[in-house]
N, C-alpha and C positions, 0 to 999 in steps of 0.2 A: 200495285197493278197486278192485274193475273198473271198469274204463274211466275212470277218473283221468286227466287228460295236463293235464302244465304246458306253459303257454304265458308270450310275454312280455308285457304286459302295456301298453296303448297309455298313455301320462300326459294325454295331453288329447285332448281331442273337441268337437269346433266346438258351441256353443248351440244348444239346438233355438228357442228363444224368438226371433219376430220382432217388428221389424223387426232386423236385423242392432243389435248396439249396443257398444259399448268404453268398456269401464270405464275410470274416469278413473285417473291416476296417485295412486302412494301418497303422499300430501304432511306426515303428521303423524310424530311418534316416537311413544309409545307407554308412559303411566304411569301409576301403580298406587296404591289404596288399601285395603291388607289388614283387612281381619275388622271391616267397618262395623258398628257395631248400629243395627238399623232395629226400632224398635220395632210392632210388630200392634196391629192392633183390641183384641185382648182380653188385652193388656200384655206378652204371650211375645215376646223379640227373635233376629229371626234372622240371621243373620251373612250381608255380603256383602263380595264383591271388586267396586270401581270401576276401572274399568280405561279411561282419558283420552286425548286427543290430545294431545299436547305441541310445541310450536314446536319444530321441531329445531335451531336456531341457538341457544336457553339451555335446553332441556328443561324452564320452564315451563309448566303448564296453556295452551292455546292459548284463545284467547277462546271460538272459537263463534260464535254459537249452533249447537246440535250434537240430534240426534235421538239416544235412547236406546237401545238395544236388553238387550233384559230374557230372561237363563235361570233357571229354576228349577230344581238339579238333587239328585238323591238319591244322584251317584254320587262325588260330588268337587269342588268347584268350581277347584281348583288340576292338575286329570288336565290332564299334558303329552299332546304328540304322540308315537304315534298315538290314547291314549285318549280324547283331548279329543272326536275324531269320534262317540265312543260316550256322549258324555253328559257335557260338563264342560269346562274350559279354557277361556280367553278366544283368538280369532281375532282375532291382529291385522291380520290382513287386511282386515280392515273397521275398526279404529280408527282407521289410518293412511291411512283415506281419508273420516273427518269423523265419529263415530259413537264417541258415550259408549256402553260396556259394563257390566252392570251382571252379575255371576253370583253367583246366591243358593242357598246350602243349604238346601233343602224342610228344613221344620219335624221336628225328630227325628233330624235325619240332620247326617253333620260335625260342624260346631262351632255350628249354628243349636241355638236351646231349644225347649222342647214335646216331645212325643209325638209318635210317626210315626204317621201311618194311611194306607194309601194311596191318594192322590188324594181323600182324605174330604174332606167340604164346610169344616174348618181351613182345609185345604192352599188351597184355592179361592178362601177370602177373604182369605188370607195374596195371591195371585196378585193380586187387587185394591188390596189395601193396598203391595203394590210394587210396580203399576202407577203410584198416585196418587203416592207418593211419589217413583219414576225422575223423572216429568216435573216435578217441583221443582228438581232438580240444579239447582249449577251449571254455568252457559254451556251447560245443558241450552234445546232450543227449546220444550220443553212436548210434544213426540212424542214416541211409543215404540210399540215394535215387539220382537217376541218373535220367538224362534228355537230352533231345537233340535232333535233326533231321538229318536224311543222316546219314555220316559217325559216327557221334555221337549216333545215335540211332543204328548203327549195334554194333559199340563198345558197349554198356549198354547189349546188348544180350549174348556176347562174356562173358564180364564182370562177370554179372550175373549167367552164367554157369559156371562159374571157380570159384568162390569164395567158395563153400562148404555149407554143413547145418549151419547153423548156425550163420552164419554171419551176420555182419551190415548191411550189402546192403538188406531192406527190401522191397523196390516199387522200380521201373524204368516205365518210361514212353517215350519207342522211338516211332519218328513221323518219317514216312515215310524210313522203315528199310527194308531190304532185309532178302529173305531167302534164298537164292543161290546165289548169285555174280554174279557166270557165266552164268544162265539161265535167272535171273533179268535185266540184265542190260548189262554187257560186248559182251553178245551173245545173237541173239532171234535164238532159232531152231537149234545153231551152227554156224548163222553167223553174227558176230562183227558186233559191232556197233562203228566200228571202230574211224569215225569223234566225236564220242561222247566221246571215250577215251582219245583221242589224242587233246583232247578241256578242258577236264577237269586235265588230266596231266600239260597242258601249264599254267591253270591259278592258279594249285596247287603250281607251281615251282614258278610262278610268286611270289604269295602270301609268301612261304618261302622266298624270298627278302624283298619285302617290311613291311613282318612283322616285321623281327627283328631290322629291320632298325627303326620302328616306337619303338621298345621298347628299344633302347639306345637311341631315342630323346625324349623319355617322361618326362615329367616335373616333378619335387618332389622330399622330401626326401627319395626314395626309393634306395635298392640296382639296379644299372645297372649292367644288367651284359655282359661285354662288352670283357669279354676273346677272342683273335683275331682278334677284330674290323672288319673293313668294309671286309678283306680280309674273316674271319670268314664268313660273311654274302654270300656273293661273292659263297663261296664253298660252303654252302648251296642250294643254288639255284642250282648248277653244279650238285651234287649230286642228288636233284630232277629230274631234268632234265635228269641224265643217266638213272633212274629209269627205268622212263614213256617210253624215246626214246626208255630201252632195251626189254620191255612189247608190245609195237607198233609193233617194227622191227620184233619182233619175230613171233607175231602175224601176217602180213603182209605176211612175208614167209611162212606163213603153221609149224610154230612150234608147240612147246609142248604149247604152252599159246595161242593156237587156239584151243582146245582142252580142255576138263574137263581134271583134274588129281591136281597131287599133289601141283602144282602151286595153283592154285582153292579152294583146300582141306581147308585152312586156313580161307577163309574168305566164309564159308557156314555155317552160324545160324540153319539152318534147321539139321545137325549135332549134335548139341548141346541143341537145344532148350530143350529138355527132361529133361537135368541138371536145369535149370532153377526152374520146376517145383518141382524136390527133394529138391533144395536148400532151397523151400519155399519162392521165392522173388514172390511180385503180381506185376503183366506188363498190363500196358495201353498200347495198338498198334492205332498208327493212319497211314490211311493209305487215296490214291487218286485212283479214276481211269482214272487220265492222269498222274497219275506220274510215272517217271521212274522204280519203283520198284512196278511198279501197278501191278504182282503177287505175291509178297511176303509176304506182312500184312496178306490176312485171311488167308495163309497155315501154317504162322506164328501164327496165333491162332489156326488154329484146332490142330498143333501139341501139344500145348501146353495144349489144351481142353483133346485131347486125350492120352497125358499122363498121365494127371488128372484122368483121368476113366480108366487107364489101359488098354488102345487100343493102337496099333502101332502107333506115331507120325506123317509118313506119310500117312496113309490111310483117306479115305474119311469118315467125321461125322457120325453119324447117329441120328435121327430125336429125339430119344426116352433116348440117353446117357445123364446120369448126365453132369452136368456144374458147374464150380465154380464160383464167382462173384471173387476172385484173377485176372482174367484173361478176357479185356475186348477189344472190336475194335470197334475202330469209322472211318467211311469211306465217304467218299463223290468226286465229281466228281473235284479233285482238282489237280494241277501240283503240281511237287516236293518242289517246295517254290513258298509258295503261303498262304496269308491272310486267308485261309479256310474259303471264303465266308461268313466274319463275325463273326466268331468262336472268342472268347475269350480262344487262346491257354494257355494261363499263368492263368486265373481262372479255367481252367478245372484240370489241373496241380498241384494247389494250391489245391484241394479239395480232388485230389488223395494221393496226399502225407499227406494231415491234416490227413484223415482218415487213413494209414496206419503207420505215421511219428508219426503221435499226437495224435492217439486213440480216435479220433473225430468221433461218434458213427452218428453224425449227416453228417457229409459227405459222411457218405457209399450209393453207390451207387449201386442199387437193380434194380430187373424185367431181362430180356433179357440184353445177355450181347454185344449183335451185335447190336449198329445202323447203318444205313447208310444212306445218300443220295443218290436219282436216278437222273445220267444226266437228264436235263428238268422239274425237279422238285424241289421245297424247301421243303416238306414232309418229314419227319423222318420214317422210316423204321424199324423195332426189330424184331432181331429172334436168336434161340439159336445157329444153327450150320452153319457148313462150307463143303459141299455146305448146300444153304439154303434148308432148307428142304419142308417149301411151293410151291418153284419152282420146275415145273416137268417139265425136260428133253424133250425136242420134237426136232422127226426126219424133215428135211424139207428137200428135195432132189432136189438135182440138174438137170434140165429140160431142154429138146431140146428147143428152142429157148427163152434162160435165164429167166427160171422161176424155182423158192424155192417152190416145192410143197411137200403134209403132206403126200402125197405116193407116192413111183416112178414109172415111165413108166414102162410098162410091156415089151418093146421091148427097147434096147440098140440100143445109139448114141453116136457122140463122140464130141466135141467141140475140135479148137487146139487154142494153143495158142506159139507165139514165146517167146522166152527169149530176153530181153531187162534188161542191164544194170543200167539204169535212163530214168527216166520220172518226167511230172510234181509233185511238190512236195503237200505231206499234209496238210496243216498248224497244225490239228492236231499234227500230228508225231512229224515235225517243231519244234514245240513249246515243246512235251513232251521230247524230248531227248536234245533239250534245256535246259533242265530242268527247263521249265517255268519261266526262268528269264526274258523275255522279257513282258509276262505278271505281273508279280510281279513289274517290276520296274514302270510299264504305273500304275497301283492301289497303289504307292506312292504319284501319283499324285492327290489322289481322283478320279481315273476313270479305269476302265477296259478293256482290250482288249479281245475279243471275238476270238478266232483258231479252233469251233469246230462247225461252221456256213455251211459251204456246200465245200464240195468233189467231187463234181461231175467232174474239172478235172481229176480229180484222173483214171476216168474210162476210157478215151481215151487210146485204142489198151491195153485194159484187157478184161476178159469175169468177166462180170458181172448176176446176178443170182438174181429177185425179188420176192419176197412173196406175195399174195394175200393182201387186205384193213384188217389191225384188224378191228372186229366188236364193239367188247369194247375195253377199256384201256386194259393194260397189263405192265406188270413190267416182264424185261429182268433183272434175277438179278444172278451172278453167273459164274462159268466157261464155258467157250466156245469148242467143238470140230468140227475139220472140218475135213472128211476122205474121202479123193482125190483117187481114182483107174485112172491108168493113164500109158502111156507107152511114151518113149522116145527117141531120138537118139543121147542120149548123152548118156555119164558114170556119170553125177552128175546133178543134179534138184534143182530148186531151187522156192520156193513159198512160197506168200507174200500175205496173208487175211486181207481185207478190212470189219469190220461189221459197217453199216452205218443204221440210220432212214430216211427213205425216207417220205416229206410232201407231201400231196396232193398237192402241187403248185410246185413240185421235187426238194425242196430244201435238200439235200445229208449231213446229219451231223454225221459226224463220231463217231461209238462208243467205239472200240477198234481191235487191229489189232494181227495180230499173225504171223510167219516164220518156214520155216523148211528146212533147205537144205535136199537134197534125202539121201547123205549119212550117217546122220544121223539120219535113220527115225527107228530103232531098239528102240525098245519100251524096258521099264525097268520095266517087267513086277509086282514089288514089290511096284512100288511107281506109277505106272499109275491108275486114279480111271477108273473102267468100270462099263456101267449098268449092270442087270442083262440080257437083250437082246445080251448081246457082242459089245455093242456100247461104243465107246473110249469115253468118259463125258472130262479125264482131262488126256490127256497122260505127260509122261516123257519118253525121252530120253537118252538112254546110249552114249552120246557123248564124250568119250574118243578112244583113237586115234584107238587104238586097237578095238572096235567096229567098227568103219568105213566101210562101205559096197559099195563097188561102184555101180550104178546104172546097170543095165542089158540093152543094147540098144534094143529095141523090144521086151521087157516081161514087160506084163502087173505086175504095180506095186503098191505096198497099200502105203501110204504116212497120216500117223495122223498128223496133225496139230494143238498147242496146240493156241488159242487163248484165250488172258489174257482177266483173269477175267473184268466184267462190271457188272454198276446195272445200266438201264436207265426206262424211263416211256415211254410207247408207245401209243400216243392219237387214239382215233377211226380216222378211215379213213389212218394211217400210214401205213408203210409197213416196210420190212426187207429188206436191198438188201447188199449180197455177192459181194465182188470184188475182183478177181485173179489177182493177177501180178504175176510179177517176180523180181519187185525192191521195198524199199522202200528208197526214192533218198532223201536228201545225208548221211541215216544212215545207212544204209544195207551196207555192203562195203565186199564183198567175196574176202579170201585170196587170191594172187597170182596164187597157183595151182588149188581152184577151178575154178580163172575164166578164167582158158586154158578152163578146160573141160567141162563150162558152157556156154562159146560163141559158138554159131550157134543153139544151141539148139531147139527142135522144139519137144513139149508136146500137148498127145493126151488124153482127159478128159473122161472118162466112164461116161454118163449119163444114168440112170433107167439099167434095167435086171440084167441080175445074179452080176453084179458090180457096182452096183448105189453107187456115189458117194454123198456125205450127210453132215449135218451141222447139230450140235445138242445145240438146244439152251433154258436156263433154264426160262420156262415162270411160271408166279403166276398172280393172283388176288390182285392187288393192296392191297385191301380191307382187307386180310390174314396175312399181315403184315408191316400194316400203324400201328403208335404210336397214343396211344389215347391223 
């Protein structure tokens, strides 16, 4: 694809986490107890691996006492390196320095019993029942702490919320976790991301084959548990498979699972997140901004900040609220599995849980509890809230003949644009709804591939919208709004935001994008953040079925646009440039019945006067919240 270029790839990168700290040496070996049955609350047992310290002078069990650490995965609990990153595998990185491992097959999945559903409230109190149970171990200390990335880091949130005051589960650490399901990832704006479900269904069902397959051929004296054999294995997979087909299909036609609602309802953290806080567990969030749940991580921290301080969970930070050092996010410009650009994920890990696990007064980690990375930058970033509070909000208006200016015309224009299904693809996009596997697998090789190089096809038959030259640097860091005034001659709309950097040599590199179908464009007016102007910062969406509003053919229409959050670095001489579609090809996939009444479509854009349509984006002073 254009603008691809492999680079080599750095192996380490100094913590952003102060004060400065050095992980102790490796002192255990490291052993093993296959296919435990732990029985659940409501009799189903589901299988796990223990995975010990061992004195390394006889390789017996090492006394202890020892802090737990608890996965729950759907994808494998035996996936070597490099899968293990992606959902599964024990890290002996952390055994071998004091830390019982505990990795358990979600209920349905592997060699665990039950029925899969996903993330349904089973799976949740299964999460509590091997909470209660890790912290019995033996030469266990009675702690545990969870860990894990994707699926595994929504689950520790689920988890975490359910278990009560009190409890064992003291630190979790999810990487790359959602806070909505359905806005995150399943749907941008309301519409599916269809190829992306129906991608990760296939290799979920797949993996339920050949996982168990791998754990009745594994070698040792361990139990196999081999109840039903290959026929066993077979129905597994079948089972998956009607899952995902009946989730698709449903979706496809304009069902209830195209739709927010009670389907949905289960697997939203942002629900929950508040319990977490009463519980008293402390949560490390790590998050990307090319990853697929590249809005969920900081909304996922301010809720949690904000019930820290006794504000509503969903509302917007404020600059001046108390903060707790429990509750901390580290961000950078990273796909959903992905190396973190040298990041020492298992030492940072290790330092959160000593300090929480082991009362290790020296791993506390102090100052601002937000770092981050700016696309374009290696610079660490610190600040306390969500949005950042150094970043101020700027209007930049859309312009007769594509130009993002700081005021808008005094006299109204229109620009149109047709609806178009598919067009040339992002690589960006590509790549993030990929879920950056294709870069991850190219940086096993010692080298990286580059997807977020230039866009510029991207803009062929879209209206496109540039900004003036910055004069200095500028850090774009935070939530994105775009509020489109617009009229149509259809009954449903559909728009698809491009924010890209533009070089002085017009190389187009993308920095994050956003959607919104029309008929869901009903604002939720409790959970949208606004400025004090009446300017949308960060909308949300009432998209459940029964909100649905069909478009009006020839009334002028408001349309917010929520574009996910970014932090990038913008050099003197760069620009901003907007870019309209109507597709983003081949993840945008609009159901069946909107794309009766979204073909022929033909959208007329309000530029400057009484309905100046506008992009609101969070600029700061590099300089305000660079880490010394």
């Amino acid at each position: 694809m254009a603008g691809w270029a492999a680079t080599r790839t750095r192996k380490t990168s100094p913590s952003p986490l102060l004060p400065a700290w050095d992980a102790p040496p490796a002192q255990y070996g490291v052993g093993v107890h296959h296919n435990v049955a732990v029985p659940m609350s409501d009799g189903i047992s589901l299988r796990v691996d223990i995975h010990y310290p061992t004195d390394p002078a006889t390789g017996e069990p090492a006394s202890g006492p020892f802090p737990v650490l608890l996965s729950m995965t759907p994808y494998g609990k035996k996936a070597p390196p490099p899968a293990a990153q992606i959902g599964g595998g024990a890290t002996p990185y952390l055994i071998r320095r004091g830390y019982i491992e505990v990795m358990a097959d979600v209920r349905g999945t592997g060699v665990s019993g039950g029925s899969f559903e996903m993330l349904g409230p089973e799976q949740v109190q299964d999460g509590v029942d091997l909470v209660n149970w890790a912290a019995t171990l033996p030469n266990s200390n009675g702690r545990v702490g969870m860990f894990g990335i994707s699926y595994l880091a929504i689950n520790q949130l689920m988890t975490a919320a359910a278990v009560g005051p009190g409890s064992p589960l003291k630190a979790i650490f999810p990487a790359m976790a959602a806070n909505d399901f359905y806005r995150d990832v399943v749907t941008m704006g309301g519409v599916p991301h269809m190829r992306t479900v129906r991608a990760y269904g296939a290799t979920y069902s797949l993996l339920n084959v050949i996982n168990p397959a791998l754990e009745f051929a594994h070698r040792g004296g361990h139990e196999r548990p081999r109840a039903g054999g290959i026929s066993a294995v077979r129905q597994r997979g079948r089972d998956q498979r009607s899952y995902f087909r009946n989730l698709i299909k449903d979706a496809i036609a304009g069902g209830d699972t195209a739709f927010d609602g009670t389907f949905w309802d289960t697997m939203r953290p942002a629900d929950v997140v508040p319990k977490i806080v009463e519980n008293g567990v402390a949560v490390f969030l790590v998050g990307g901004w090319h990853d697929a749940f590249q809005r969920g991580a900081p909304l996922n921290y301010a809720a949690l900040q904000n019930t820290f301080a006794g504000r509503p969970a969903g509302a917007a930070m404020t600059a001046d609220q108390p903060v707790s050092d429990k509750f901390q996010l580290m961000a950078g410009p990273w796909y959903h599995v992905s190396d973190l650009d040298g990041q020492h994920l298992q030492a940072l890990q290790l330092r959160w849980f000593d300090h929480w696990l082991k009362d290790d007064e020296t791993a506390a980690v102090t100052g601002a509890p937000v770092r981050f990375q700016a696309i374009g930058s290696a610079k660490w970033f610190r600040t306390n809230a969500y949005p950042f509070p150094e970043a101020t909000p700027t209007r930049l208006y859309l312009g007769l003949g594509g130009g993002l200016h700081a005021t808008p015309s005094a006299d109204e224009s229109t620009a149109t644009l047709q609806y178009l299904s598919r067009g040339p693809v992002s690589g960006r996009s590509l790549e993030q709804w990929s879920l950056g596997m294709g870069s991850f697998m190219v940086s096993q090789t010692g080298r990286s591939v580059r997807y977020d190089q230039d866009n510029t096809r991207l803009q062929r038959d879209a209206l496109t919208y540039t900004s003036d030259a910055f004069d200095t640097e500028q850090l774009l860091a935070g939530p994105v709004g775009l509020t489109i005034f617009a009229t149509a001659d259809r009954s449903e709309t559909l728009w698809v935001a491009h924010l890209d950097d533009v070089s002085p040599e017009g190389v187009s590199r993308p920095l994050t994008q956003g959607a919104l179908l029309g008929s869901h464009r009903t604002l939720d007016p409790d959970a949208s953040w606004l400025l004090p102007d009446g300017a949308v910062l960060r909308p949300q969406h009432i998209s459940t079925r029964q909100a649905a509003a069909p478009v009006v053919p020839g009334e002028l229409t408001r349309y917010d646009i929520e574009v996910f959050p970014t932090a990038a670095l913008l050099a003197p001489g760069h620009r901003l440039r907007l870019t309209v579609t109507t597709y983003d090809f081949p993840h945008l996939v609009p159901t069946r019945p909107q794309r009766t009444a979204l073909t022929g479509g033909t959208y007329r854009i309000s530029q400057g006067g009484v309905h100046a349509s506008h992009l609101v984006v969070p600029l700061a002073d590099p300089a305000s919240m660079e880490q010394a």
